[in-house]
C-alpha positions as CSV (number, residue, x, y, z in Angstrom):
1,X,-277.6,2.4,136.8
2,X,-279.3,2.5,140.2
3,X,-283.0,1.7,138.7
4,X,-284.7,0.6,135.6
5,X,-282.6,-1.8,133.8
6,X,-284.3,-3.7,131.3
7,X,-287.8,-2.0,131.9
8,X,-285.6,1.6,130.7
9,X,-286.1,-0.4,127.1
10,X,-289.9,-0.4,126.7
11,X,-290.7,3.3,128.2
12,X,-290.3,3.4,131.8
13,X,-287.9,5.7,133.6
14,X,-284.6,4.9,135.1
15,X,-282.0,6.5,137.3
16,X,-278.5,6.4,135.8
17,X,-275.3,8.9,137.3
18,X,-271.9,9.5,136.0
19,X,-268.8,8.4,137.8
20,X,-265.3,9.6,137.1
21,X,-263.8,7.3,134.6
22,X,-263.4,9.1,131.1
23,X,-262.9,8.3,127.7
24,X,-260.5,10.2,125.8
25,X,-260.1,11.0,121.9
26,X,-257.3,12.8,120.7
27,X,-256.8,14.2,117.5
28,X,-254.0,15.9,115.9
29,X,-253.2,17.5,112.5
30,X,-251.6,14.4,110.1
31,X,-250.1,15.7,107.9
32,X,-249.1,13.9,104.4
33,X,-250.1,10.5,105.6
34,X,-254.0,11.3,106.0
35,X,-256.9,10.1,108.5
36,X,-255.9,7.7,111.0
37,X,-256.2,6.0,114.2
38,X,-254.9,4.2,116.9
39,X,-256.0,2.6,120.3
40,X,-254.0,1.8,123.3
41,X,-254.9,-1.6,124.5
42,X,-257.0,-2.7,121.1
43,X,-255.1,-1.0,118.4
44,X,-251.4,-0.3,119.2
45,X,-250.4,0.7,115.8
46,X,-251.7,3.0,114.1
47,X,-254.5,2.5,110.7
48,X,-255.1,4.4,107.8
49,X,-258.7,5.2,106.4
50,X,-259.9,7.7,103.7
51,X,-263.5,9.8,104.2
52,X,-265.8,11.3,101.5
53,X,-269.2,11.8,100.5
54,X,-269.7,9.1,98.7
55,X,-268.3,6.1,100.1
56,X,-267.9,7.4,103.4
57,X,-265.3,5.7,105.8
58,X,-263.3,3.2,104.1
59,X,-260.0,1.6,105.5
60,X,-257.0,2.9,103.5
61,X,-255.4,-0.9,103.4
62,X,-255.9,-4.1,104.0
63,X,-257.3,-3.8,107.9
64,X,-259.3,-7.1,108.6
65,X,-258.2,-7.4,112.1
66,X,-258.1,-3.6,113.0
67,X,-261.4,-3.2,111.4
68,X,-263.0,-5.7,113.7
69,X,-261.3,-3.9,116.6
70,X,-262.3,-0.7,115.7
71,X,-265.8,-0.9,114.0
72,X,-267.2,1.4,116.5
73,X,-265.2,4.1,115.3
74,X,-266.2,2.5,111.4
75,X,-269.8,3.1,112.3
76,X,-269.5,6.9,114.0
77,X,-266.9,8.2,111.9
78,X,-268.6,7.2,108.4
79,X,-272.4,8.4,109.9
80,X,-271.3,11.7,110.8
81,X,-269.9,11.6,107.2
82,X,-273.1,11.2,105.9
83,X,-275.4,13.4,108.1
84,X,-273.0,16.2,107.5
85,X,-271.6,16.6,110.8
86,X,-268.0,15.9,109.9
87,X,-266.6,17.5,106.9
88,X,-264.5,15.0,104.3
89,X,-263.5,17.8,102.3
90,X,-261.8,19.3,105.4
91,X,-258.1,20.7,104.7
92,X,-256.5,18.9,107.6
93,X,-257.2,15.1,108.0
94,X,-256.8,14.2,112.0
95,X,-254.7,11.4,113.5
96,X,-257.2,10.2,115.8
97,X,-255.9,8.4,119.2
98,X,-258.4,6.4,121.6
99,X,-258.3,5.9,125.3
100,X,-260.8,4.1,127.2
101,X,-258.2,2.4,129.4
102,X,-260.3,3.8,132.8
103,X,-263.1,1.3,132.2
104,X,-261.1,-2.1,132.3
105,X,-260.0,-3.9,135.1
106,X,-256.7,-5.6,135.0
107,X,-257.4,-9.5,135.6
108,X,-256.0,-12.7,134.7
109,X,-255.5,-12.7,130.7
110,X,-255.8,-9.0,130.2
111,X,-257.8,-6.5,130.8
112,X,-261.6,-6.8,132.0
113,X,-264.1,-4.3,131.1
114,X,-266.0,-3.2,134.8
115,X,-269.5,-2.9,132.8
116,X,-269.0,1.3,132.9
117,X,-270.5,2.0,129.2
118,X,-266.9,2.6,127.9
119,X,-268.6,2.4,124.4
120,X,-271.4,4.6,125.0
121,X,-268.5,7.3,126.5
122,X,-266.3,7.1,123.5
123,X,-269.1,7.5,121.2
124,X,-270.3,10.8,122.8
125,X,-266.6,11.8,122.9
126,X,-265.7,10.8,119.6
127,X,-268.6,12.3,118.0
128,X,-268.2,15.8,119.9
129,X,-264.3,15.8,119.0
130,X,-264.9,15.2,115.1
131,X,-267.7,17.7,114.9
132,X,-265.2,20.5,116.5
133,X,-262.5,18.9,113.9
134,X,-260.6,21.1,111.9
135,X,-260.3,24.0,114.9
136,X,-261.4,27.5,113.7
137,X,-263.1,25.8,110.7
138,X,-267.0,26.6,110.3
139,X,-268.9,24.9,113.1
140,X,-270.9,22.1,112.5
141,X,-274.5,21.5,114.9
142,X,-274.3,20.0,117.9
143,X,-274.9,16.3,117.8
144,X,-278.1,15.4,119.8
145,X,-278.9,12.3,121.8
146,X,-281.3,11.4,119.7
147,X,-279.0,11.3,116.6
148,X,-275.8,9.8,119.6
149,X,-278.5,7.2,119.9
150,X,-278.5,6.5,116.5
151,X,-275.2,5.8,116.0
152,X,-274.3,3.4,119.5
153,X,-277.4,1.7,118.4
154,X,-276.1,1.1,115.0
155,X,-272.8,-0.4,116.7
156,X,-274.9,-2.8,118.7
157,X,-277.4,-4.4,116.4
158,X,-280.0,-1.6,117.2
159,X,-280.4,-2.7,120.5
160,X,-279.5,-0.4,123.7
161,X,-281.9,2.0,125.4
162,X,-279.0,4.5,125.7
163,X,-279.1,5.5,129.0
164,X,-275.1,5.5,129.4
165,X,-274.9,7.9,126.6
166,X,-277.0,10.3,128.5
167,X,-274.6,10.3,131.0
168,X,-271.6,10.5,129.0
169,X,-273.5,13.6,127.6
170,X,-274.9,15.5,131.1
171,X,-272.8,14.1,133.8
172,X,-274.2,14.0,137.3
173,X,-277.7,11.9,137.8
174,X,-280.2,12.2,135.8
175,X,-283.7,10.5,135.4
176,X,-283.8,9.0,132.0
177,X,-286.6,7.5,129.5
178,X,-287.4,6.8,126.2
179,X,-290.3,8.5,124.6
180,X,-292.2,8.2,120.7
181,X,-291.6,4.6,120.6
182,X,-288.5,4.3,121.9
183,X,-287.2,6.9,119.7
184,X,-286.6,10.1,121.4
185,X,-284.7,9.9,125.0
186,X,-285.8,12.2,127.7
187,X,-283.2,13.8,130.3
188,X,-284.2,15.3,133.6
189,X,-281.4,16.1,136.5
190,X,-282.1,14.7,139.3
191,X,-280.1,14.9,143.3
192,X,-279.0,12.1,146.0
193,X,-279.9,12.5,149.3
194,X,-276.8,13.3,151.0
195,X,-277.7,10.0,153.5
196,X,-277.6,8.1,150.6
197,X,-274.1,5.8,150.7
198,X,-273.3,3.8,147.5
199,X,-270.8,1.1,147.4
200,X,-269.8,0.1,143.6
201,X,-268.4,-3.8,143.5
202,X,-267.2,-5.3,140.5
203,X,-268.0,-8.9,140.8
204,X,-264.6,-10.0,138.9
205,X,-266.6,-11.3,135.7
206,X,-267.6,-9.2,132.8
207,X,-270.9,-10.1,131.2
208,X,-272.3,-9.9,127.5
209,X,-275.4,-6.7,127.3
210,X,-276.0,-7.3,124.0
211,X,-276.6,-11.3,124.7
212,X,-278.7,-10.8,127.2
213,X,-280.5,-8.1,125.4
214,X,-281.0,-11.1,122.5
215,X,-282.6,-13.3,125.0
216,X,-285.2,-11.2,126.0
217,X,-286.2,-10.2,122.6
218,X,-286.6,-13.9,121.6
219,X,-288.4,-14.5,124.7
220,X,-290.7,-11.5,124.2
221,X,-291.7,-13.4,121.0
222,X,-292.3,-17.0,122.4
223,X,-294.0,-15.9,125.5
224,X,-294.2,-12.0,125.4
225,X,-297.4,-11.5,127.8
226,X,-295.8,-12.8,130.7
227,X,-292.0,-11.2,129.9
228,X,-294.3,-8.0,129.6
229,X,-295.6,-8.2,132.7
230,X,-292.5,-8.6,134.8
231,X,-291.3,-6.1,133.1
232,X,-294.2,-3.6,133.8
233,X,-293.3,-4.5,137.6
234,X,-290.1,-3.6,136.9
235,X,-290.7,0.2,135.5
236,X,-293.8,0.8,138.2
237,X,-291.1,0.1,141.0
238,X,-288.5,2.2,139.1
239,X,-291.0,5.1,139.0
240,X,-292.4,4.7,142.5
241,X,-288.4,4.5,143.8
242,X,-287.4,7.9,141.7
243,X,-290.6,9.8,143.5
244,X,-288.8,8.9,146.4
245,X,-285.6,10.0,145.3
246,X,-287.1,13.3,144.3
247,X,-288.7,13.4,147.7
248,X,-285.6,12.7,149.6
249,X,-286.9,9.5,151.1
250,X,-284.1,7.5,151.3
251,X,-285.8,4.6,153.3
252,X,-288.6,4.7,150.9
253,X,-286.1,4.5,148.0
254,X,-283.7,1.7,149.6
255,X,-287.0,-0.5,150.1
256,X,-287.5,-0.3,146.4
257,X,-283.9,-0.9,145.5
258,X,-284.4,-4.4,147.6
259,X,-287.9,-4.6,145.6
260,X,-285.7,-4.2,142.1
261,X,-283.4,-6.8,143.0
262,X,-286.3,-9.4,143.7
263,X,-287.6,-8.5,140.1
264,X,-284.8,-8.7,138.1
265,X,-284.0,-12.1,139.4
266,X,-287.5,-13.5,139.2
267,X,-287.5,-11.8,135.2
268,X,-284.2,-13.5,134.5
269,X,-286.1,-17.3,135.9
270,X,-288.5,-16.5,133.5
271,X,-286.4,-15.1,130.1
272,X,-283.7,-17.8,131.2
273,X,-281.4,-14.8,131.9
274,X,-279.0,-15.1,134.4
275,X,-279.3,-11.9,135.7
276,X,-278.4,-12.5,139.5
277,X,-275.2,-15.0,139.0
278,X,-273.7,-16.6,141.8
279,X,-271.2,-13.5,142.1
280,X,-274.2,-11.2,142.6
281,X,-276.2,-13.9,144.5
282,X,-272.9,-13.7,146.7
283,X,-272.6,-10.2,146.7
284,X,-276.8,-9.6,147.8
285,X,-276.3,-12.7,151.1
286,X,-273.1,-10.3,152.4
287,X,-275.0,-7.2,151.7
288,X,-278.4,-8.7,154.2
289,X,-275.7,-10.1,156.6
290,X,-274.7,-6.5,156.8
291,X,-277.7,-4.5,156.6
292,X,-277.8,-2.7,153.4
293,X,-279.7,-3.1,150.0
294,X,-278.1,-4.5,146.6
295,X,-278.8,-5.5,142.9
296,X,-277.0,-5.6,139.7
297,X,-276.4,-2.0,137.8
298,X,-277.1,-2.6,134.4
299,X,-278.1,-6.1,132.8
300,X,-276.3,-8.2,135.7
301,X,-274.3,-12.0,134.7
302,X,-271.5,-9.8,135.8
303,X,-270.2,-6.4,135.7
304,X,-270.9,-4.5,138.5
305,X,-273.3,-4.4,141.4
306,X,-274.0,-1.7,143.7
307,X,-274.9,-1.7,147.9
308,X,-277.0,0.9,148.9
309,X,-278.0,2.0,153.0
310,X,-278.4,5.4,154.9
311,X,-276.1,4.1,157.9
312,X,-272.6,5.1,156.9
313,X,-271.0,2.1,159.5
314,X,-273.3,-0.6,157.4
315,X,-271.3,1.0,154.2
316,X,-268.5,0.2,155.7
317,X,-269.5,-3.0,157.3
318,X,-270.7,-4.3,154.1
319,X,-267.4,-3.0,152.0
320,X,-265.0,-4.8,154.5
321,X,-267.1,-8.2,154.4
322,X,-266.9,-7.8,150.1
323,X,-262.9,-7.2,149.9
324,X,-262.3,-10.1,152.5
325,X,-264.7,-12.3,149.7
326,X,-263.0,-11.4,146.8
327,X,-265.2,-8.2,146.2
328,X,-263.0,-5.3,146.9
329,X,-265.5,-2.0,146.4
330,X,-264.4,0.3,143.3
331,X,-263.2,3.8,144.0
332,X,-266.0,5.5,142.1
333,X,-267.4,9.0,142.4
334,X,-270.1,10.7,140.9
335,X,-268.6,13.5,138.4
336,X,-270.7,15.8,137.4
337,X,-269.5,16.9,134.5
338,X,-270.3,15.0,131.0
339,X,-268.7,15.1,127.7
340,X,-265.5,18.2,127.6
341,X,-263.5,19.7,125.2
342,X,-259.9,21.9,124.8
343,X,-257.9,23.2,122.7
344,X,-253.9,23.3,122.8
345,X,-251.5,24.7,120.9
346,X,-248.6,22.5,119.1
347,X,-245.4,23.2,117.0
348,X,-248.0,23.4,114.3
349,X,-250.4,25.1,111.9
350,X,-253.5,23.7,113.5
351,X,-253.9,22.8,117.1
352,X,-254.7,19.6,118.7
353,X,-258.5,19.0,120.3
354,X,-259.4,16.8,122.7
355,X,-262.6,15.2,123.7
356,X,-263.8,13.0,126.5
357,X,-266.5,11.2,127.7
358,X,-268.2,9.8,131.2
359,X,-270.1,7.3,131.8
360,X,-273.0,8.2,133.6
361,X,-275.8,11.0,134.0
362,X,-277.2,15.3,135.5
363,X,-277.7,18.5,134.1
364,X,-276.9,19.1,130.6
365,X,-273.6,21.7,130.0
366,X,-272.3,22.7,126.9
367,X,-268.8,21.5,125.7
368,X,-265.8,24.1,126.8
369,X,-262.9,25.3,125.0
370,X,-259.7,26.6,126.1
371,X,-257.2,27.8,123.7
């Protein structure tokens, strides 16, 4: 996200892009054995489950600690069940295999997620590869955002505004708000100025979303003129900073990155949030030392932070001084392509399909197929 966390949640507009780390879901006919699936780096081996109408997803044995793993896929899979956009009855059950590998960080203890919106990806990709699921069978309607919203919010305790799923969706950069009471999201593409540098840090901590999002709901009921407020400030300087954009007025726009920042530590003071930790209070006293402008991308405590500036030797001024602190800038890109699809053909009756995800956001494009 470059603008609008947290104020993205009550109607104001935010900028979020797509960058090139992908989630991948592979399917693949099963055969005797049924529905199944597996995830390297949560679910090594592989676990049954049985769909139909009625009951929709249910785990084919005992599963406790795979269910708990996997509940995302629990809560997609057995929704599309329900609304119709995957077919039960289909001839050819799928052995389902997930990949979000991209969007972790190896650290001490395991892998660290970098705060990418892996879920949000593998929802989008998940949901596109099951519709296309049996290939050649009758197709299925394309899932909306509205309905991808839906389900991610459904995984998350109804909380999320779902601007990473917009991106996995569109790709590229795209402006990004919900409309009807938070309801319906609305996508618009939107370009950088080519002066425009971005330098993506991971602070080396990875931070709870969905706790922080819990915070600021109970604080919006103790003291929720005051929250409101702050957050008003912080969706009239997201709006005033994406007419800049628009405009191609890259100083304009860098001044209200710096003005972000400000708010979205003086609104985590007053929720008790703590939005700007000492690794992105850290990260924003190298970024003045060097010249450029930084804040959190997405709910801050960790994640990922980005620099921006318009003076390509500050970029690298300010990337140097990170790496030597413990802050080595990510190799990120913006991709501009959002969720994908193909086709191959295996020593098989039915070919395998392939689906992936970005998180990210710009113009929308319809899935592809190669055979």
């Amino acid at each position: 996200m470059l603008l609008g966390e947290y104020a993205v949640l009550f109607g104001h507009p935010a900028v979020v892009l797509a960058v090139n780390r992908r989630a991948r879901v592979d399917l693949g006919p099963a055969g005797a054995e049924g529905w199944s699936v597996a995830a390297p780096g949560f679910q090594p081996t592989r676990v049954g489950f049985e769909l139909d109408r009625t009951n929709g997803f249910r785990w084919r044995e005992p599963a406790a600690e795979a269910a708990a793993r996997l509940v995302l896929v629990e809560k997609v899979v057995g929704s599309l069940v329900a609304s119709g956009h995957v077919a039960p009855e289909a001839p050819a059950p799928a052995s389902l295999t997930l990949d979000t590998r991209e969007f972790f960080h190896p650290a001490a203890g395991g892998a660290a997620k970098l705060g990418l919106g892996s879920s949000a990806a593998l929802t989008v990709a998940l949901a596109e590869a099951l519709r296309r699921w049996p290939p050649g069978g009758a197709p299925r309607p394309a899932i909306d955002l509205a309905r991808l919203l839906d389900l991610h919010r459904s995984v998350q305790g109804g909380r999320g505004s779902g601007v990473d799923l917009a991106a996995s969706v569109t790709g590229g950069v795209v402006e990004y708000r919900l409309t009807d009471a938070g309801r319906e999201p609305s996508v618009s593409p939107l370009t950088l100025p080519k002066d425009l540098h971005l330098i993506f840090i991971w602070t080396g901590r990875s931070a709870s979303t969905g706790g922080f999002l819990a915070r600021l709901d109970e604080e919006m009921t103790d003291d929720g003129g005051a929250i409101a407020a702050l957050l008003d400030d912080l969706g009239r300087i997201s709006a005033a900073g994406i007419a800049d954009l628009r405009a191609g007025r890259t100083p304009g726009l860098l001044g209200k990155v710096r003005d972000f920042g400000s708010a979205m530590e003086e609104l985590g003071r007053a929720a008790g949030i703590p939005i700007l930790s000492d690794e992105h209070l850290e990260l924003r006293r190298l970024a003045e030392g060097a010249g450029v402008c930084y804040k959190p991308s997405g709910a801050g405590g960790g994640d990922l932070g980005i620099a921006f500036t318009d003076d390509p030797e500050r970029a690298e001024s300010f990337a140097a001084g990170a790496a030597d602190a413990g802050f080595p800038p990510l190799d990120l890109q913006i991709d501009p392509f959002g969720v994908d699809s193909e086709f191959s053909i295996l020593d098989s009756e039915l070919p395998s399909h392939r689906a992936s995800g970005v998180k990210m956001g710009r113009e929308q494009r319809n899935s592809k197929s190669e055979n």
